[in-house]
PDB file with SEQRES, HELIX, SHEET and CRYST1 records, atoms N, CA, C and O in Angstrom:
SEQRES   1 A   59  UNK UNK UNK UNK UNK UNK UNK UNK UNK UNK UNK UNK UNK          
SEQRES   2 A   59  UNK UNK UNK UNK UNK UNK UNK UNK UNK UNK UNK UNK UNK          
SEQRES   3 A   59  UNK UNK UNK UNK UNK UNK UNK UNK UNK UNK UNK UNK UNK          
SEQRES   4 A   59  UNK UNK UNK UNK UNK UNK UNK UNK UNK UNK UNK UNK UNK          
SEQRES   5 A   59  UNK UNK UNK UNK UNK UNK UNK                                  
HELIX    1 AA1 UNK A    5  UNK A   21  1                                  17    
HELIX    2 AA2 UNK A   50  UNK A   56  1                                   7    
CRYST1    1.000    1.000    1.000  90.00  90.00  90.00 P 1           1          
ATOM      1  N   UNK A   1      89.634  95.936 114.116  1.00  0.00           N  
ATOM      2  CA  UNK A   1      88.749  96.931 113.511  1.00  0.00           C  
ATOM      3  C   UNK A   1      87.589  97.278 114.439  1.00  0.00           C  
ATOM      4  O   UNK A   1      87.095  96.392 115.135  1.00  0.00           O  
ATOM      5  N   UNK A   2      87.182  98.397 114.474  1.00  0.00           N  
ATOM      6  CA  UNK A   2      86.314  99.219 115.278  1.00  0.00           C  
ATOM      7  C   UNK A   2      85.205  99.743 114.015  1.00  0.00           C  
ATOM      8  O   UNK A   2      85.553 100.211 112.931  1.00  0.00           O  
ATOM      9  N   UNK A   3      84.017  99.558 114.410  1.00  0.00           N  
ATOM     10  CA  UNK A   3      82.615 100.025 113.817  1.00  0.00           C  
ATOM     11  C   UNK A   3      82.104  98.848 113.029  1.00  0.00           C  
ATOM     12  O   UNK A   3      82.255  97.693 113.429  1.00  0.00           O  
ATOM     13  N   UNK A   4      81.342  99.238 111.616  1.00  0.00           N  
ATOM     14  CA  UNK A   4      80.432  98.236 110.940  1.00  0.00           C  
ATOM     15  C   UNK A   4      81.527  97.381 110.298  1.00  0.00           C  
ATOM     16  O   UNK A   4      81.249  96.319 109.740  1.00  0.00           O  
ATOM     17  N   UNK A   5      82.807  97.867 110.385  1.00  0.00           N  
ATOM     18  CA  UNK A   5      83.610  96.811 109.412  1.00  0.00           C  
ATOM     19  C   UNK A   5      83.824  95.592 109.950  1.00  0.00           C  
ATOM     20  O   UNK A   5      84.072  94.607 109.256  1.00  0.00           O  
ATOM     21  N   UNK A   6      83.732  95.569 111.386  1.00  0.00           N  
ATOM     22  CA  UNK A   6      84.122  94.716 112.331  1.00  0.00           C  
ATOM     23  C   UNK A   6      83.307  93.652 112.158  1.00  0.00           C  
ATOM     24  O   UNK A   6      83.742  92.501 112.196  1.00  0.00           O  
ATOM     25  N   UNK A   7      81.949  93.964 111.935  1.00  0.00           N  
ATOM     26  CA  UNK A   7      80.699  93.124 112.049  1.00  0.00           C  
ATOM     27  C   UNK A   7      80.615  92.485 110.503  1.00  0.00           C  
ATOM     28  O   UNK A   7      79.767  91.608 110.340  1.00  0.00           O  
ATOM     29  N   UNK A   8      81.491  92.893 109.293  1.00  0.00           N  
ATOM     30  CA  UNK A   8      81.381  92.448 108.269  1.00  0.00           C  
ATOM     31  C   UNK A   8      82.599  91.456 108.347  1.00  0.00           C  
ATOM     32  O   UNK A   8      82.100  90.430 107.884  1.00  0.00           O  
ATOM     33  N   UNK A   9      83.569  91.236 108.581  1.00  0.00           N  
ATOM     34  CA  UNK A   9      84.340  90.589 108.878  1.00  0.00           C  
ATOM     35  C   UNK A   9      83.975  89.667 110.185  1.00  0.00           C  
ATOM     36  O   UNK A   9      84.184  88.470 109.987  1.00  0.00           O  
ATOM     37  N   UNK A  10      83.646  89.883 111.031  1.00  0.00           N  
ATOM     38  CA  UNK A  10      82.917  88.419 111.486  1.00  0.00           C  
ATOM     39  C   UNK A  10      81.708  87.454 111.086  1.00  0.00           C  
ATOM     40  O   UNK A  10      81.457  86.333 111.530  1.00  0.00           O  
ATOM     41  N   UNK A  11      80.906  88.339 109.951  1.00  0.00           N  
ATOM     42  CA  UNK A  11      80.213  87.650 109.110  1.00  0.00           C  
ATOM     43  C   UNK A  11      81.027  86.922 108.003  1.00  0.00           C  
ATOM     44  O   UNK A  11      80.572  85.801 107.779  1.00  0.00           O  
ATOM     45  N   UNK A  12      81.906  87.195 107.392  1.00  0.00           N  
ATOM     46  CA  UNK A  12      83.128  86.615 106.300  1.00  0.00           C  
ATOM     47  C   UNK A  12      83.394  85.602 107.052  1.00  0.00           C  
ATOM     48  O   UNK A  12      83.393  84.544 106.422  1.00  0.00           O  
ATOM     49  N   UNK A  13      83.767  85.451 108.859  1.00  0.00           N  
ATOM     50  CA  UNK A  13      84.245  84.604 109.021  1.00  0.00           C  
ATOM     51  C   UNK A  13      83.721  83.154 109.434  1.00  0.00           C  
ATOM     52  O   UNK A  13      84.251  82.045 109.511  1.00  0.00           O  
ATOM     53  N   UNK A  14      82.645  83.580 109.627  1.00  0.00           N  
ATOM     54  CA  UNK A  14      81.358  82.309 109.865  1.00  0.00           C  
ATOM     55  C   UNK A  14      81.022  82.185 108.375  1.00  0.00           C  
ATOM     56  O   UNK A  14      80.657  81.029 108.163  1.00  0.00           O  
ATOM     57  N   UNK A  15      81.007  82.794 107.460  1.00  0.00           N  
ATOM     58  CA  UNK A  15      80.312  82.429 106.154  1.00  0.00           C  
ATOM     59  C   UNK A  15      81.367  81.459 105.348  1.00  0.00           C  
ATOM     60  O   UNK A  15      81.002  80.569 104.580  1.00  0.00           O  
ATOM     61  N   UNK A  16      82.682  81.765 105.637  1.00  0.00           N  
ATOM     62  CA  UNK A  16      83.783  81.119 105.549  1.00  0.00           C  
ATOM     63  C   UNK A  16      84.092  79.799 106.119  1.00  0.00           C  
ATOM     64  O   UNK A  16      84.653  78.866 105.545  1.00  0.00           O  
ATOM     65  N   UNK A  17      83.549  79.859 107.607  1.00  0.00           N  
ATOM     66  CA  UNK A  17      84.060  78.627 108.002  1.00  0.00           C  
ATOM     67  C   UNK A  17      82.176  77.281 107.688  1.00  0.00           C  
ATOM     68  O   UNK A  17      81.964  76.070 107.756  1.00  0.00           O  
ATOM     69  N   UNK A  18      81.767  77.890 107.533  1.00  0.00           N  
ATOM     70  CA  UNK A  18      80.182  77.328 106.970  1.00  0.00           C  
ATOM     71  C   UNK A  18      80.469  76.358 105.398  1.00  0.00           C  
ATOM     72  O   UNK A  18      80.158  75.205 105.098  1.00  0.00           O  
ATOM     73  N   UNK A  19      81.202  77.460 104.630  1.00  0.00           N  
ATOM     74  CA  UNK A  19      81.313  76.629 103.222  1.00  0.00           C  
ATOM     75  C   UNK A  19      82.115  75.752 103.184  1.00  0.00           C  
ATOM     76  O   UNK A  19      81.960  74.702 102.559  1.00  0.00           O  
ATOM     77  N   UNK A  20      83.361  76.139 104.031  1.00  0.00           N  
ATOM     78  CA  UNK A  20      84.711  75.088 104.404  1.00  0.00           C  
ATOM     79  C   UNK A  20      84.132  74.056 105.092  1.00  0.00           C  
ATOM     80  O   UNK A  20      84.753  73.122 104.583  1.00  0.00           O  
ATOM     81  N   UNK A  21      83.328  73.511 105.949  1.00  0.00           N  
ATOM     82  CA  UNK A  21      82.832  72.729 106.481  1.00  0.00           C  
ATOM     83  C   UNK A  21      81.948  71.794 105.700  1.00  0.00           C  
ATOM     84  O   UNK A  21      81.904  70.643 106.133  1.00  0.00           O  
ATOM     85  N   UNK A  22      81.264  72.063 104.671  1.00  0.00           N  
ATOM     86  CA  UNK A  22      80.572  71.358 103.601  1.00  0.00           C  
ATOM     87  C   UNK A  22      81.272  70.808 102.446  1.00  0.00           C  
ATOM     88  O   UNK A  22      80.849  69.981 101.638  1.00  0.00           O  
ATOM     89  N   UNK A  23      82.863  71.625 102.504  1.00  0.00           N  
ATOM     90  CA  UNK A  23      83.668  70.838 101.363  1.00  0.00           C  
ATOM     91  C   UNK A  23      84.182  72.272 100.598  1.00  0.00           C  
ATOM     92  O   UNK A  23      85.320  72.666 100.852  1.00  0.00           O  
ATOM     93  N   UNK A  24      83.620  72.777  99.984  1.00  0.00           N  
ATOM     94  CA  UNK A  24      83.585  74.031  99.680  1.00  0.00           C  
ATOM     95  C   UNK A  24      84.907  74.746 100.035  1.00  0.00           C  
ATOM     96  O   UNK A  24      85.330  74.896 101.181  1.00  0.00           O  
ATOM     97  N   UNK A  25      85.675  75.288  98.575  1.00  0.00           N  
ATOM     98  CA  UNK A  25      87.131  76.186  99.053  1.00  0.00           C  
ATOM     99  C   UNK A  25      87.056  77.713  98.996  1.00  0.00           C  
ATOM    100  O   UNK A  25      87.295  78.243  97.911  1.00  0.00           O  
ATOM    101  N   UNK A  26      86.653  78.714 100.379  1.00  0.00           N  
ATOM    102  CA  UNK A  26      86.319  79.483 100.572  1.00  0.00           C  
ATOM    103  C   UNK A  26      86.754  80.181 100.981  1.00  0.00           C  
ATOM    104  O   UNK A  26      86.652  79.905 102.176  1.00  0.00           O  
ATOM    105  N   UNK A  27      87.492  81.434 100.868  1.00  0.00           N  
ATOM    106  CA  UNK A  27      88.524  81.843 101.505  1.00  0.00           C  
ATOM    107  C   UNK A  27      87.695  83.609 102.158  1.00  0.00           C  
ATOM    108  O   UNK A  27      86.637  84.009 101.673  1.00  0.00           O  
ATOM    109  N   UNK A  28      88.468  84.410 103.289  1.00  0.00           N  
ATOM    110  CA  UNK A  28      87.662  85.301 103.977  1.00  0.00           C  
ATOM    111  C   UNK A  28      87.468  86.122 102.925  1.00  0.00           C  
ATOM    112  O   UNK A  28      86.368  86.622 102.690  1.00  0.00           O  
ATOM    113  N   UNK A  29      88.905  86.403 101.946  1.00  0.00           N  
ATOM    114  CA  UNK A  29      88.507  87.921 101.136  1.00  0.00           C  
ATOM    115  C   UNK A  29      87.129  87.417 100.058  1.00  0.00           C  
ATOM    116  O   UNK A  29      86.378  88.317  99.684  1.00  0.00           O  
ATOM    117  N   UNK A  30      86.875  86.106  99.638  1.00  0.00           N  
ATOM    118  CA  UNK A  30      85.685  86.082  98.477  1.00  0.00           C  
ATOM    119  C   UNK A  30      84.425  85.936 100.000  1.00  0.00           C  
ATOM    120  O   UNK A  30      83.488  85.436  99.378  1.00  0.00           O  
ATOM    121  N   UNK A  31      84.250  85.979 100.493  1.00  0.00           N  
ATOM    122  CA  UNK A  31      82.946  86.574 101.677  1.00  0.00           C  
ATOM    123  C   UNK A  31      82.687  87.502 101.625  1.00  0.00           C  
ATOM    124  O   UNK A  31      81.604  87.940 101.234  1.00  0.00           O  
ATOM    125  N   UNK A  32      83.962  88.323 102.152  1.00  0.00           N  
ATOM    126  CA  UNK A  32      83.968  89.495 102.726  1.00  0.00           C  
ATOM    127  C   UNK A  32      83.213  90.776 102.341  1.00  0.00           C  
ATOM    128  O   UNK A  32      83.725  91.577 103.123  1.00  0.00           O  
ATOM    129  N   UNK A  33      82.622  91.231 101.870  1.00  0.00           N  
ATOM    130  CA  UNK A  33      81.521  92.525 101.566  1.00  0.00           C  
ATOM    131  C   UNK A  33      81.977  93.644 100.766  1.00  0.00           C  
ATOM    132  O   UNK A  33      82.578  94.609 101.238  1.00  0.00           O  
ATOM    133  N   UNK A  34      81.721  93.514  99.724  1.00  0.00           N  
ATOM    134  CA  UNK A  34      82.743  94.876  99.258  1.00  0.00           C  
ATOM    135  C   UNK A  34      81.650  95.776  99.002  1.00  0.00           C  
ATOM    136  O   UNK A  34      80.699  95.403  98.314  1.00  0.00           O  
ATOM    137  N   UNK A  35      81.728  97.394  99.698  1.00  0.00           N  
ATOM    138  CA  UNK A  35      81.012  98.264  99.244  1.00  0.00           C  
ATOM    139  C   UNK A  35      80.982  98.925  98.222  1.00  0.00           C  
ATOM    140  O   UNK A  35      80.069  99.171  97.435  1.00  0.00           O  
ATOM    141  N   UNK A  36      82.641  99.379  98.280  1.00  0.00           N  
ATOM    142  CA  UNK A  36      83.088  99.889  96.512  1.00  0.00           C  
ATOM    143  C   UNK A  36      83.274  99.224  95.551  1.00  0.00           C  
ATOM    144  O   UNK A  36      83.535  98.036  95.741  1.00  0.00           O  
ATOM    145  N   UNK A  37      83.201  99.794  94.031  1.00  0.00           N  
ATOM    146  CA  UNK A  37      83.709  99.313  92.974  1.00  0.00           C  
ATOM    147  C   UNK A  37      85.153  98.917  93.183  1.00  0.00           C  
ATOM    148  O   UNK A  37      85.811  98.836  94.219  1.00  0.00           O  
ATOM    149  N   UNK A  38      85.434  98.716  92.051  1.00  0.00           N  
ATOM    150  CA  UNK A  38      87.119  98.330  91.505  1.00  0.00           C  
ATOM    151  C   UNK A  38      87.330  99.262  90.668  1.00  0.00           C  
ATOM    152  O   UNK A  38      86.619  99.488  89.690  1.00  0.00           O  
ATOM    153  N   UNK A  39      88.342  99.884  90.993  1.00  0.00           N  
ATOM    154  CA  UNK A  39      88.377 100.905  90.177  1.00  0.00           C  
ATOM    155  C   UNK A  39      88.637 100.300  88.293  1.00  0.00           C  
ATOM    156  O   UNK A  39      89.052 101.134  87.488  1.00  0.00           O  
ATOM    157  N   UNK A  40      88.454  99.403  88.001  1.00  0.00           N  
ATOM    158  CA  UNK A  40      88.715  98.844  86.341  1.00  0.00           C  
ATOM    159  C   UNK A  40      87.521  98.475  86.751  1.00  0.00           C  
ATOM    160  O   UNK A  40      87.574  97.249  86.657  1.00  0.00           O  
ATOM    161  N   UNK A  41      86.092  98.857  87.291  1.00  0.00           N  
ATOM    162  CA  UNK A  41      84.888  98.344  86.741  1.00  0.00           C  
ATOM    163  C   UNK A  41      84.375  99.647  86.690  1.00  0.00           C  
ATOM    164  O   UNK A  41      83.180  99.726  86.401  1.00  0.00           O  
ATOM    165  N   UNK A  42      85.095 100.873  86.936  1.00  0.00           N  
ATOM    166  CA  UNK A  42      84.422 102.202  87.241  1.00  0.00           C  
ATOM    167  C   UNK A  42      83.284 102.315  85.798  1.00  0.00           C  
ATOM    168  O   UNK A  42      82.110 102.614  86.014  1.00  0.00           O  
ATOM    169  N   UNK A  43      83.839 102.010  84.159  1.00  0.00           N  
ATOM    170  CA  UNK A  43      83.009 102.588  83.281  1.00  0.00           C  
ATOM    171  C   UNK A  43      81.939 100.930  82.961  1.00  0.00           C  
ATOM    172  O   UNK A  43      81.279 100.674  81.954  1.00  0.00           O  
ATOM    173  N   UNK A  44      82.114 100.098  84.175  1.00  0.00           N  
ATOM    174  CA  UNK A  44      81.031  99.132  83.497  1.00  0.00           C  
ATOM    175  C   UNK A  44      79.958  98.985  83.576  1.00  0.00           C  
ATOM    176  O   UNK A  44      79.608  98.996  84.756  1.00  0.00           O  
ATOM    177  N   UNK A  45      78.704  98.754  82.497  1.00  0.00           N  
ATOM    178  CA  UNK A  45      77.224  98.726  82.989  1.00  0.00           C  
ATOM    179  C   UNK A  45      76.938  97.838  84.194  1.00  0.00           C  
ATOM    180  O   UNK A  45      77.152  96.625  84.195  1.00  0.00           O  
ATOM    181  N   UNK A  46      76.396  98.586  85.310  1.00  0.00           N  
ATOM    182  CA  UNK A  46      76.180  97.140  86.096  1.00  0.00           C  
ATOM    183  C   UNK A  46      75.045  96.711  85.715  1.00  0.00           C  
ATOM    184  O   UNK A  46      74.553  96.010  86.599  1.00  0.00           O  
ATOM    185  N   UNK A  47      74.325  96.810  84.714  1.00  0.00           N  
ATOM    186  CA  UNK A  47      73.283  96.158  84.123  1.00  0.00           C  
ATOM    187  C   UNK A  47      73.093  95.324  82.759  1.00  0.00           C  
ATOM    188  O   UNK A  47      72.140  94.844  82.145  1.00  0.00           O  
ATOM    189  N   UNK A  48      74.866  95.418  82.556  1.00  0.00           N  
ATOM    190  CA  UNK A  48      74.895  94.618  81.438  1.00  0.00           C  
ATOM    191  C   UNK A  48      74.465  93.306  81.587  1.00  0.00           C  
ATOM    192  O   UNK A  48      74.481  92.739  82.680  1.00  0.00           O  
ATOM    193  N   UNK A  49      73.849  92.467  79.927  1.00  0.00           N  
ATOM    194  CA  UNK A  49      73.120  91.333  80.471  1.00  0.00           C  
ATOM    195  C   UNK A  49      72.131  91.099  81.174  1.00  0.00           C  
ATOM    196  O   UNK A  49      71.640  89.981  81.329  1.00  0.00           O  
ATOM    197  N   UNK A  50      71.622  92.430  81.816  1.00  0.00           N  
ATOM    198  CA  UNK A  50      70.322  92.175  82.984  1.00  0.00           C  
ATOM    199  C   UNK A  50      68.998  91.201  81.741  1.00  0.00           C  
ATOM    200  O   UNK A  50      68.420  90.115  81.795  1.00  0.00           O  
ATOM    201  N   UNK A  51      69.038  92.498  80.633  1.00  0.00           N  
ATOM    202  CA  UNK A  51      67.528  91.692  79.595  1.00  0.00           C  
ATOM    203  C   UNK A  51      68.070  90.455  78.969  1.00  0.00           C  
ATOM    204  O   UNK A  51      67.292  89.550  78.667  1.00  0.00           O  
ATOM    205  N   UNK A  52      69.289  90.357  78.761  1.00  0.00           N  
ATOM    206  CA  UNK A  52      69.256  88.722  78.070  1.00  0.00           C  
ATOM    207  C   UNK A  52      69.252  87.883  79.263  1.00  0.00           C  
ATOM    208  O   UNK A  52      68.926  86.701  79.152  1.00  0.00           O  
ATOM    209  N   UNK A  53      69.499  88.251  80.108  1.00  0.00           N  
ATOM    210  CA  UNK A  53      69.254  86.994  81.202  1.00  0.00           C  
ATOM    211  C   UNK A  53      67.545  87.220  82.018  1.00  0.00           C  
ATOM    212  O   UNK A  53      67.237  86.399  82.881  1.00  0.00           O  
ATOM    213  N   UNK A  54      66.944  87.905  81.803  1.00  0.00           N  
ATOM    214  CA  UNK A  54      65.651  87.982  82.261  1.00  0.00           C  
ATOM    215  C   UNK A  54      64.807  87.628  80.978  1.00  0.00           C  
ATOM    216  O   UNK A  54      63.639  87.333  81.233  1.00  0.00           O  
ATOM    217  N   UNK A  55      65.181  87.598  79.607  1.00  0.00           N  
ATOM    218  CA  UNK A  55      64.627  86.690  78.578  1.00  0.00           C  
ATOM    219  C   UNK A  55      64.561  85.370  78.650  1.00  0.00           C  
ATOM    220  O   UNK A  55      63.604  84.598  78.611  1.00  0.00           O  
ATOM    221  N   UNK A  56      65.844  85.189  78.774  1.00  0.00           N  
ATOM    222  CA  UNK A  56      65.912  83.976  78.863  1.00  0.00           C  
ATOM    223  C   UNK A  56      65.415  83.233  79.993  1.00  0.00           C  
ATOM    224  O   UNK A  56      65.006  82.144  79.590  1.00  0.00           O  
ATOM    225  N   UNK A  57      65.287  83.353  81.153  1.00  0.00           N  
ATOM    226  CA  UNK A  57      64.576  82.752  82.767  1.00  0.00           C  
ATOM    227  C   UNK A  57      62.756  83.335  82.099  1.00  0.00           C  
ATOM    228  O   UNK A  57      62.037  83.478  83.088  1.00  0.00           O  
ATOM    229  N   UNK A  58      62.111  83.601  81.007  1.00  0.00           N  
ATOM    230  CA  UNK A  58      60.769  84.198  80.687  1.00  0.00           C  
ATOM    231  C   UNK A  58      60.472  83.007  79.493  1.00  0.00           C  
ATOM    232  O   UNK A  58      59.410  82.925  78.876  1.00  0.00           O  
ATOM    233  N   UNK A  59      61.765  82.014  79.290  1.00  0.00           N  
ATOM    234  CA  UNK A  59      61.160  80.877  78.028  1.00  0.00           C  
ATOM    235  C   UNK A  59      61.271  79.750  78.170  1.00  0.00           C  
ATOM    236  O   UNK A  59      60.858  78.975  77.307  1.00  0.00           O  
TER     237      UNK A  59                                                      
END                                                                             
């Protein structure tokens, strides 16, 4: 790969071999950077849960 993808994938792969080294089962694709959605999260709030979990870290 040629451009910024290149540089995200050699970050996956040090971030990868970092957790694997501590014990940790880490594989490149859960590193790896995703810019887009999924298309089955297209209609989801990405803010669902934001106020019950900022209530709760406030008691």
């Amino acid at each position: 790969p040629i451009g910024d993808i290149r540089g995200d994938i050699q970050a996956a792969q040090i971030a990868t071999a970092v957790f694997n080294s501590q014990g940790a089962k880490a594989t490149m694709s859960d590193m790896l950077l995703r810019w887009q959605r999924d298309p089955d999260e297209e209609g989801a709030d990405p803010f669902a849960g934001l106020e019950a979990a900022l209530t709760a870290a406030t008691q």
